[in-house]
MIGURO-284699 format. One record per residue: residue in three letters; x negated, y, z negated of N, C-alpha, C, O in turn. Coordinates in steps of 0.02 Angstrom, whole numbers. Example, Ala and Ser with C-alpha at 12.3 -4.5 7.8 and 13.67 -1.06 7.14 Angstrom:
2
resn->Ala | n.c1->-660 | n.c2->-284 | n.c3->-390 | ca.c1->-615 | ca.c2->-225 | ca.c3->-390 | c.c1->-660 | c.c2->-165 | c.c3->-390 | o.c1->-712 | o.c2->-166 | o.c3->-423
resn->Ser | n.c1->-642 | n.c2->-112 | n.c3->-354 | ca.c1->-684 | ca.c2->-53 | ca.c3->-357 | c.c1->-645 | c.c2->2 | c.c3->-394 | o.c1->-670 | o.c2->57 | o.c3->-402
! end
This chain:
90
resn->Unk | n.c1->1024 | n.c2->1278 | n.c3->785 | ca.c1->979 | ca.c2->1275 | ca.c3->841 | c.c1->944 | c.c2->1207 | c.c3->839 | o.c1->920 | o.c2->1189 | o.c3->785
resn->Unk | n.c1->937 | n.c2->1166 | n.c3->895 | ca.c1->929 | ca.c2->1086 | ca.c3->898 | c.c1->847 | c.c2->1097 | c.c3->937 | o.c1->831 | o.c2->1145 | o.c3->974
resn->Unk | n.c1->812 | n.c2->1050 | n.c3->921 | ca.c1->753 | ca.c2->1039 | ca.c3->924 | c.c1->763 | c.c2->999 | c.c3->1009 | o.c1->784 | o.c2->942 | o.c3->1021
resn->Unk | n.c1->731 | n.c2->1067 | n.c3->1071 | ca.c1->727 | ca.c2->1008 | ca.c3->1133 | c.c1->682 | c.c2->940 | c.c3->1105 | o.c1->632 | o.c2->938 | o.c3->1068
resn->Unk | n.c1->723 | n.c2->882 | n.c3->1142 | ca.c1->697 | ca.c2->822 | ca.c3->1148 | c.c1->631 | c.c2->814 | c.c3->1176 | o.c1->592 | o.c2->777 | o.c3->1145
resn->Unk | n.c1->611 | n.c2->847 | n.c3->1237 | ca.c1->539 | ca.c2->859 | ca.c3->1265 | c.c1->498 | c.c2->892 | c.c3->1216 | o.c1->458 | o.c2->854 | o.c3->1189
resn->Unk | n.c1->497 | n.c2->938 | n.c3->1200 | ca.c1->445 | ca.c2->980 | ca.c3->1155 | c.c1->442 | c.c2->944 | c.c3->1100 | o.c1->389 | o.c2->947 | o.c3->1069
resn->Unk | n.c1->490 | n.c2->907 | n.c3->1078 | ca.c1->474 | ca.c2->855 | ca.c3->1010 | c.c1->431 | c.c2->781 | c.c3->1030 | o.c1->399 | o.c2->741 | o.c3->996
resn->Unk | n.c1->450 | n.c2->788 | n.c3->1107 | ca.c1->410 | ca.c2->717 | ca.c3->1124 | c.c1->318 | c.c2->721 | c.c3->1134 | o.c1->270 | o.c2->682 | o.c3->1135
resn->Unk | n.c1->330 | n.c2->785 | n.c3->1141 | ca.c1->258 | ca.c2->814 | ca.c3->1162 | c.c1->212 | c.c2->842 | c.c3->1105 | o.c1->150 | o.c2->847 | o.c3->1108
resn->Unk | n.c1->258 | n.c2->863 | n.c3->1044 | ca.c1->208 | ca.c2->874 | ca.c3->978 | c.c1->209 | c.c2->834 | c.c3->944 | o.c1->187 | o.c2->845 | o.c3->888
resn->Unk | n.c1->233 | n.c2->774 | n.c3->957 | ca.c1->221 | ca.c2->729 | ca.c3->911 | c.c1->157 | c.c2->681 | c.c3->890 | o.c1->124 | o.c2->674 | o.c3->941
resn->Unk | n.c1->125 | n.c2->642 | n.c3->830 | ca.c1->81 | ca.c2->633 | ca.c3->810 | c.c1->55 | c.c2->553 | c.c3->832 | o.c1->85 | o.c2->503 | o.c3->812
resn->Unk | n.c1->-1 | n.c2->550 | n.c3->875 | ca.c1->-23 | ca.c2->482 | ca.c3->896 | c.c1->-103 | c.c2->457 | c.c3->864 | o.c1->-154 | o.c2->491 | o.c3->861
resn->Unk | n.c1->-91 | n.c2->373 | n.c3->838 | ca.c1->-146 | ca.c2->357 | ca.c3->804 | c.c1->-201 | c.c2->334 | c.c3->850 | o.c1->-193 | o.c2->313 | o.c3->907
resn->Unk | n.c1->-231 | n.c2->338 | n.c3->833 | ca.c1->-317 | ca.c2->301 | ca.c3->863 | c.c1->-313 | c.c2->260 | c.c3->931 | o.c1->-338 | o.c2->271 | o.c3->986
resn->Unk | n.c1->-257 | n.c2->193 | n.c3->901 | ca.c1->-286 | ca.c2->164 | ca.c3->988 | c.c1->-233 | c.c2->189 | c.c3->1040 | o.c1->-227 | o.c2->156 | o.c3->1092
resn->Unk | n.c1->-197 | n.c2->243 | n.c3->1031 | ca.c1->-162 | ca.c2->263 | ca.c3->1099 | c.c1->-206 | c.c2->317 | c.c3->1112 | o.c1->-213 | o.c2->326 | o.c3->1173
resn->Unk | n.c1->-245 | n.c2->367 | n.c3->1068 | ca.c1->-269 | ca.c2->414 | ca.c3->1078 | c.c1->-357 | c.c2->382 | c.c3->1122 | o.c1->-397 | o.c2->419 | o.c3->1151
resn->Unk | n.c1->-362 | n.c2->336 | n.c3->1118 | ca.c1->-402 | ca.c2->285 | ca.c3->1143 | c.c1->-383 | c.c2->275 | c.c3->1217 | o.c1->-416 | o.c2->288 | o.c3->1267
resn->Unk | n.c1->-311 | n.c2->243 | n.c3->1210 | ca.c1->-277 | ca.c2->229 | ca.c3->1281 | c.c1->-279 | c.c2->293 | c.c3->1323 | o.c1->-325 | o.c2->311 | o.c3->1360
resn->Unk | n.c1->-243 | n.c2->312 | n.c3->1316 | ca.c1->-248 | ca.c2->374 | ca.c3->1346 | c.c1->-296 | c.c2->396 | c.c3->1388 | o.c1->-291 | o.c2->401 | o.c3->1449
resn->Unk | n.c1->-356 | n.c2->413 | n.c3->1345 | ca.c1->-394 | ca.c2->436 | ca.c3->1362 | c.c1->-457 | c.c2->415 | c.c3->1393 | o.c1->-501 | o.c2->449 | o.c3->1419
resn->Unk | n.c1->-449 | n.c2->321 | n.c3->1382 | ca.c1->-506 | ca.c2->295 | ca.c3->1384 | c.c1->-563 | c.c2->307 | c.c3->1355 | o.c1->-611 | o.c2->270 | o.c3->1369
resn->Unk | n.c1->-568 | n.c2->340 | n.c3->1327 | ca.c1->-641 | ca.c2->326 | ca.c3->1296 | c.c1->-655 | c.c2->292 | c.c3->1264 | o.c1->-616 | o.c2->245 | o.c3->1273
resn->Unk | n.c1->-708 | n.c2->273 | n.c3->1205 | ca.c1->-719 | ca.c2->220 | ca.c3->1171 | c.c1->-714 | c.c2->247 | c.c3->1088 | o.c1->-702 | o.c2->308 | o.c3->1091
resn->Unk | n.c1->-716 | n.c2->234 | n.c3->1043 | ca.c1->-714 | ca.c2->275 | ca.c3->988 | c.c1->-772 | c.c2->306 | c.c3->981 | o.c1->-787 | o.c2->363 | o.c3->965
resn->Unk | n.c1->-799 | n.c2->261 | n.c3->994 | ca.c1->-876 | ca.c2->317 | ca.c3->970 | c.c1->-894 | c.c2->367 | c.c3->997 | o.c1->-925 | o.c2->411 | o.c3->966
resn->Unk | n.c1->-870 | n.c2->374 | n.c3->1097 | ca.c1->-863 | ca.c2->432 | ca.c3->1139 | c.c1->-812 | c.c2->498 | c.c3->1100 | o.c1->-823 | o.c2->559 | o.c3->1098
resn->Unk | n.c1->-754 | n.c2->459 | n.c3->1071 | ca.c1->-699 | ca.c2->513 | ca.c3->1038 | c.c1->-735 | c.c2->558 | c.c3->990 | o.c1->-735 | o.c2->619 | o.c3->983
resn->Unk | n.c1->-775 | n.c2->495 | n.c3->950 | ca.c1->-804 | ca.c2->546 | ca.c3->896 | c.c1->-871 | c.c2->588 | c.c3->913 | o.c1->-892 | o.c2->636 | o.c3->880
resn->Unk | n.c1->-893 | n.c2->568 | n.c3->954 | ca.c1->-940 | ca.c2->617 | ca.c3->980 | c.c1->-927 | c.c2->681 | c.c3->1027 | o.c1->-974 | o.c2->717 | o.c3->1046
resn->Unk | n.c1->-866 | n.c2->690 | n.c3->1042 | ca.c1->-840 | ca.c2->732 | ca.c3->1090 | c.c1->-803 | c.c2->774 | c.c3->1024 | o.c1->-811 | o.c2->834 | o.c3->1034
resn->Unk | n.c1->-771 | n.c2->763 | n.c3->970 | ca.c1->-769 | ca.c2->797 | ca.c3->926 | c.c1->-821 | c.c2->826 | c.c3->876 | o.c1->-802 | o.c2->865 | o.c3->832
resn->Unk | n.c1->-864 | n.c2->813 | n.c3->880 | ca.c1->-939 | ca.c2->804 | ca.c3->831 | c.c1->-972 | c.c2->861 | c.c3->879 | o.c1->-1021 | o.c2->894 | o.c3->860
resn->Unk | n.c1->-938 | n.c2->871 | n.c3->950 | ca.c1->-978 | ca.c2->912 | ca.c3->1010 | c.c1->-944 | c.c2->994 | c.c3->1001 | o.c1->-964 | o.c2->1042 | o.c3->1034
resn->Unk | n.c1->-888 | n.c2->996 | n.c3->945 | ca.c1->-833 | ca.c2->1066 | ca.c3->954 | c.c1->-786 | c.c2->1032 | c.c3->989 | o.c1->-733 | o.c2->1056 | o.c3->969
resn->Unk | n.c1->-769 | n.c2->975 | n.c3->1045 | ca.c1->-716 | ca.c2->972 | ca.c3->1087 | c.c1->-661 | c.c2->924 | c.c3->1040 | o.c1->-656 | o.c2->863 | o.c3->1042
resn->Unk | n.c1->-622 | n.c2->971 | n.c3->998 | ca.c1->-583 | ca.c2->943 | ca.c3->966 | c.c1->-524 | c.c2->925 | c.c3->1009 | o.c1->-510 | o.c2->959 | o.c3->1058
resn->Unk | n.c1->-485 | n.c2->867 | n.c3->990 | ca.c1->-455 | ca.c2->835 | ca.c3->1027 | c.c1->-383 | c.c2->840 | c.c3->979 | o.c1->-342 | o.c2->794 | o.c3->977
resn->Unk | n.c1->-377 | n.c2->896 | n.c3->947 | ca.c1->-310 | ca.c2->894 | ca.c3->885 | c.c1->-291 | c.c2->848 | c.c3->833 | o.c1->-233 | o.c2->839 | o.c3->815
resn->Unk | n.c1->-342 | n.c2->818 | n.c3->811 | ca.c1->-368 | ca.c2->783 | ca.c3->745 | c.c1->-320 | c.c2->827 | c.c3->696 | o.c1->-327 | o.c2->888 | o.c3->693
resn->Unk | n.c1->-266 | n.c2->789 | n.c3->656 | ca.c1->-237 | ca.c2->797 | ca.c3->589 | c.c1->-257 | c.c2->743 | c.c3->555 | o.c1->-256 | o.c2->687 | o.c3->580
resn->Unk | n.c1->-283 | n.c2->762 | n.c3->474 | ca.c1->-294 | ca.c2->728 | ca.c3->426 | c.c1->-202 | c.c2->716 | c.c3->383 | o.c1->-162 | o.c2->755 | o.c3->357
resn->Unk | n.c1->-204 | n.c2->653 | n.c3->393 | ca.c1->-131 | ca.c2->635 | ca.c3->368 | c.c1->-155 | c.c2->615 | c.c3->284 | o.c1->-113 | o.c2->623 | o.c3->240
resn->Unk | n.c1->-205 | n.c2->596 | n.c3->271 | ca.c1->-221 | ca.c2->584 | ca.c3->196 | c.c1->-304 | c.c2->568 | c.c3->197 | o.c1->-342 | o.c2->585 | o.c3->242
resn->Unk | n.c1->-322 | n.c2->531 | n.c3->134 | ca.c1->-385 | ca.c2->508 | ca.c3->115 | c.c1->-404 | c.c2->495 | c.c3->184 | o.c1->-425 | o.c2->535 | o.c3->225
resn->Unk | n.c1->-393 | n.c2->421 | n.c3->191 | ca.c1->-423 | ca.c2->379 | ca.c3->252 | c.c1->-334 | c.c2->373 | c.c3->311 | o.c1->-299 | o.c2->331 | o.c3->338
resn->Unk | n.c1->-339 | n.c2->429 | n.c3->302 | ca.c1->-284 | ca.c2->420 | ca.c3->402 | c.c1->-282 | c.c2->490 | c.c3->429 | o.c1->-275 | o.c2->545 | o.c3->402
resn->Unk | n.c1->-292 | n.c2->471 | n.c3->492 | ca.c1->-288 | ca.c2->528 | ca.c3->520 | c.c1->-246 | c.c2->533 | c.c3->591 | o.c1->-217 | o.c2->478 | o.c3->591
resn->Unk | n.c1->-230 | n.c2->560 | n.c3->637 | ca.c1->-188 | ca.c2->561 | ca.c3->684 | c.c1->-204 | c.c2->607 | c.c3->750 | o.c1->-248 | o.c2->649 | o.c3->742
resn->Unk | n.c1->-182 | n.c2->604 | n.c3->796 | ca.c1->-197 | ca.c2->659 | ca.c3->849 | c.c1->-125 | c.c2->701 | c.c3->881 | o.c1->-72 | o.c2->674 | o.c3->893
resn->Unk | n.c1->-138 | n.c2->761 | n.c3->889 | ca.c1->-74 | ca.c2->793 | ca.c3->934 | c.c1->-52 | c.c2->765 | c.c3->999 | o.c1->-97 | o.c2->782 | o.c3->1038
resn->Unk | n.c1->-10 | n.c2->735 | n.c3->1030 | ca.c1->-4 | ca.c2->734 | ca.c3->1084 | c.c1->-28 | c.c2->763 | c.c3->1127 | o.c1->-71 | o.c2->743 | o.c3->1166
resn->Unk | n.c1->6 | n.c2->833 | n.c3->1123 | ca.c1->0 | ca.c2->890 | ca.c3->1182 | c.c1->-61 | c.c2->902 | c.c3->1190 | o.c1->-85 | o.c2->911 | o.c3->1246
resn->Unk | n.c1->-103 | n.c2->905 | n.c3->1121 | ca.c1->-160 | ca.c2->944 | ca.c3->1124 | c.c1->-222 | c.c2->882 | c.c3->1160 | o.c1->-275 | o.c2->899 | o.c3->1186
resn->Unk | n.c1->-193 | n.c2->795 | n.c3->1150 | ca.c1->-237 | ca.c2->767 | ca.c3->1181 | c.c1->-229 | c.c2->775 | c.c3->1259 | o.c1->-278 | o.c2->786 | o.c3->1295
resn->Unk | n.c1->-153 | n.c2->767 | n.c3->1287 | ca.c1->-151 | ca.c2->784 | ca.c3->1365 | c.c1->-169 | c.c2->836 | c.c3->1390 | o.c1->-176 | o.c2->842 | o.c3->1451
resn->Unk | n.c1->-180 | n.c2->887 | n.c3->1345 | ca.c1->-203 | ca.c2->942 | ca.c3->1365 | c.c1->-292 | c.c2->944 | c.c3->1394 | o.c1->-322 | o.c2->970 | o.c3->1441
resn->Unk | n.c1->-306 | n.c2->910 | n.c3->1346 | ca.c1->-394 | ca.c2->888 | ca.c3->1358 | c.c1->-378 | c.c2->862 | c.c3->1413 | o.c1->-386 | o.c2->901 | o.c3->1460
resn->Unk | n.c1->-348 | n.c2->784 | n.c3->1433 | ca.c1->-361 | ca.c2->748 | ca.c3->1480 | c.c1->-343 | c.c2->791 | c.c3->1531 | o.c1->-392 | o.c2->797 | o.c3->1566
resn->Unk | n.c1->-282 | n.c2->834 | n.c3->1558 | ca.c1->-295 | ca.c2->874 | ca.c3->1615 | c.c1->-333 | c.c2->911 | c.c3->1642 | o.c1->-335 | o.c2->931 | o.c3->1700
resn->Unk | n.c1->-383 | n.c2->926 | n.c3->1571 | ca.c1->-449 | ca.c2->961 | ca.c3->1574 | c.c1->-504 | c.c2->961 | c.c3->1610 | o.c1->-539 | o.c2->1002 | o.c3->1639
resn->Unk | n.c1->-500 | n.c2->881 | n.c3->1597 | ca.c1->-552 | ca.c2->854 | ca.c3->1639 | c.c1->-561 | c.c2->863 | c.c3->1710 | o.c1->-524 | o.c2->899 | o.c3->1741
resn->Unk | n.c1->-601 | n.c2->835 | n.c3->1733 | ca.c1->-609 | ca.c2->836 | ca.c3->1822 | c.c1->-565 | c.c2->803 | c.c3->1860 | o.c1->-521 | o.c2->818 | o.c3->1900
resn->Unk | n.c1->-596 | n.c2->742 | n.c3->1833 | ca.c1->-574 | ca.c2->677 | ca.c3->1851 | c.c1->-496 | c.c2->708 | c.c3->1849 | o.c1->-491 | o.c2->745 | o.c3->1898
resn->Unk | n.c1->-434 | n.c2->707 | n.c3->1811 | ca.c1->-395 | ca.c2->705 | ca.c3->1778 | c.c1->-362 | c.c2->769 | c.c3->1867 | o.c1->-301 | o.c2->778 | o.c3->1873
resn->Unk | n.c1->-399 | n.c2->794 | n.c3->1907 | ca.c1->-352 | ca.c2->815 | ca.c3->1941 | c.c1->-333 | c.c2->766 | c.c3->2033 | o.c1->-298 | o.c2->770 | o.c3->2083
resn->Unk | n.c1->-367 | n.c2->741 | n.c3->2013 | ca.c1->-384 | ca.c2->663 | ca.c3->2065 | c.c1->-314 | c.c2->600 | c.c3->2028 | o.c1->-323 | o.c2->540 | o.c3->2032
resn->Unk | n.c1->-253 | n.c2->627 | n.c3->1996 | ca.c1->-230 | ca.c2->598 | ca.c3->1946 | c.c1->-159 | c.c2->596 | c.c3->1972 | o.c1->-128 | o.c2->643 | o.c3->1996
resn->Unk | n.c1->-135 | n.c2->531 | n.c3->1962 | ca.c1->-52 | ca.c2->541 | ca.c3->1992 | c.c1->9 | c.c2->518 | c.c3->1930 | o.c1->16 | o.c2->457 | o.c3->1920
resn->Unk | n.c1->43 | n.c2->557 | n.c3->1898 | ca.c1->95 | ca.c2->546 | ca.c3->1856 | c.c1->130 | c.c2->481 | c.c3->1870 | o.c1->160 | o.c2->482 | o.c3->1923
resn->Unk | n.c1->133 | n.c2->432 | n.c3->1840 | ca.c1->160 | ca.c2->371 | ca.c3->1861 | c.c1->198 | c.c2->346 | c.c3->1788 | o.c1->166 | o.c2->309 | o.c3->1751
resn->Unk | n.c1->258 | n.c2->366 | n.c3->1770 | ca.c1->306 | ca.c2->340 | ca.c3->1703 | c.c1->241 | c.c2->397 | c.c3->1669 | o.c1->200 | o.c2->437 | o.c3->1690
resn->Unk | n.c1->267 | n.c2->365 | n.c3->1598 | ca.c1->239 | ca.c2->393 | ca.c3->1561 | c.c1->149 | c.c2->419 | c.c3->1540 | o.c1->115 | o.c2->454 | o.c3->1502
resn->Unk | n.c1->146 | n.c2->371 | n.c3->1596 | ca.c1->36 | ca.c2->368 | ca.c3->1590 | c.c1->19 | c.c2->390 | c.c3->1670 | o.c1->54 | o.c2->378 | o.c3->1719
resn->Unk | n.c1->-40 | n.c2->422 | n.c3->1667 | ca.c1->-74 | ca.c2->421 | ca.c3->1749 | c.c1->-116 | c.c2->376 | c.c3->1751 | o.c1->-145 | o.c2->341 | o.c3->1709
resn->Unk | n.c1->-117 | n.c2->380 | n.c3->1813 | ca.c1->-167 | ca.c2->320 | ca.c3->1854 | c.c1->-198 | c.c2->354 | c.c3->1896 | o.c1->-179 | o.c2->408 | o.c3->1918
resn->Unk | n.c1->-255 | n.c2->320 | n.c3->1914 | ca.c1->-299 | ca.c2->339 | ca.c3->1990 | c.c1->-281 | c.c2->347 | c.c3->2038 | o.c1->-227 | o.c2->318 | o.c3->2047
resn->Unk | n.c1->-303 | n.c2->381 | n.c3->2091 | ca.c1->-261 | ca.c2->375 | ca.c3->2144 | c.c1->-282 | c.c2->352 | c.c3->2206 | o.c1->-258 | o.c2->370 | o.c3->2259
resn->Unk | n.c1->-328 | n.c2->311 | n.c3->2198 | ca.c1->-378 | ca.c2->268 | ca.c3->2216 | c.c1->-391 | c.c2->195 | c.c3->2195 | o.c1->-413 | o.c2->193 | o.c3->2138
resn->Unk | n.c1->-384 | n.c2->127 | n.c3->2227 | ca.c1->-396 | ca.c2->75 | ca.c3->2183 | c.c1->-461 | c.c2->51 | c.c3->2170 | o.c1->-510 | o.c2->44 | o.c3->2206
resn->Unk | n.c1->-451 | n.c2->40 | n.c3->2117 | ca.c1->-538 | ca.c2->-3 | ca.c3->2095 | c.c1->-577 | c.c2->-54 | c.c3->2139 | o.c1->-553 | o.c2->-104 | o.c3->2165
resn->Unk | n.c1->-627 | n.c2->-38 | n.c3->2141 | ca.c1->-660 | ca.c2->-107 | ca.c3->2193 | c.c1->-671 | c.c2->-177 | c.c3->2161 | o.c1->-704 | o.c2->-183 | o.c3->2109
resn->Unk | n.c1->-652 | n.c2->-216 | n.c3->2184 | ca.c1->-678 | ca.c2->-284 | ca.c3->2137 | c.c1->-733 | c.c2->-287 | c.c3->2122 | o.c1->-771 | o.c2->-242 | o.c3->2140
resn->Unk | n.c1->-752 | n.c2->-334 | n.c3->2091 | ca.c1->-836 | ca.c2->-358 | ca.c3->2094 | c.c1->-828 | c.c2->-411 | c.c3->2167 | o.c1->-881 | o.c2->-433 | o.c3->2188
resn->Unk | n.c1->-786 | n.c2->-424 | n.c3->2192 | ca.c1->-824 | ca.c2->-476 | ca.c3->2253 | c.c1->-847 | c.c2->-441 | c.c3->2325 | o.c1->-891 | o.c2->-454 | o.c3->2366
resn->Unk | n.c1->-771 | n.c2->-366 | n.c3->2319 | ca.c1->-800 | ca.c2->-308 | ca.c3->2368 | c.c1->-866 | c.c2->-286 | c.c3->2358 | o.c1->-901 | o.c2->-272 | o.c3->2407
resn->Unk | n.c1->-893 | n.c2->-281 | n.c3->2285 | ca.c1->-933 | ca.c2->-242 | ca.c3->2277 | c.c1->-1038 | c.c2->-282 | c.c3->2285 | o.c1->-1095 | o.c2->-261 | o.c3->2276
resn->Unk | n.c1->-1008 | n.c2->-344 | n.c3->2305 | ca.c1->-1079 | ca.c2->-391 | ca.c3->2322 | c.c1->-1073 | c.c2->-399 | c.c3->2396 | o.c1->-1116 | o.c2->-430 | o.c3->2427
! end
C-alpha cells in the first residue's frame, strides 16, 4: 500500500521562516499565538529545533477571517483585493 503523494505533501514538516511565510506573522506574533493555547502544530525535532505541521498550519490560516476573502493561486493564497500604494493613499 503506497503513501498518496497529496496526503504526504500535506503532513509534511515546515521550519520557521515558511511557517512565517505563510502565515505572515512575525515571530513574536507566532509565539504569542502559541503562548495563547492557539497551537499552530509545533514538533520538537531535538534540543534547539523545532518544526511545524503543514496541514495543521493551513488549517489555522483557513481559520481565520481574513483567510475566507482568499483566492488559491499555485501553491500560496493571495488577496483578492490589491494593496493601495502609499501615493493612492496621500
Amino acid at each position: 500500500m503506497g503513501v498518496n503523494k497529496m496526503s504526504a505533501a500535506y503532513n509534511r514538516l515546515i521550519r520557521l521562516p515558511e511557517v512565517l511565510y505563510l502565515t505572515g506573522l512575525s515571530r513574536s506574533a507566532l509565539y504569542r499565538h502559541e503562548a495563547a493555547g492557539n497551537s499552530l502544530g509545533r514538533v520538537k525535532l531535538g534540543p534547539r529545533a523545532a518544526a511545524w505541521k503543514l496541514d495543521e498550519v493551513q488549517n489555522w490560516i483557513e481559520s481565520r477571517p481574513y483567510a475566507a476573502a482568499r483566492v488559491e493561486v499555485g501553491a500560496h493564497a493571495v488577496p483578492t483585493t490589491p494593496r493601495r500604494s502609499r501615493e493612492s493613499a496621500e
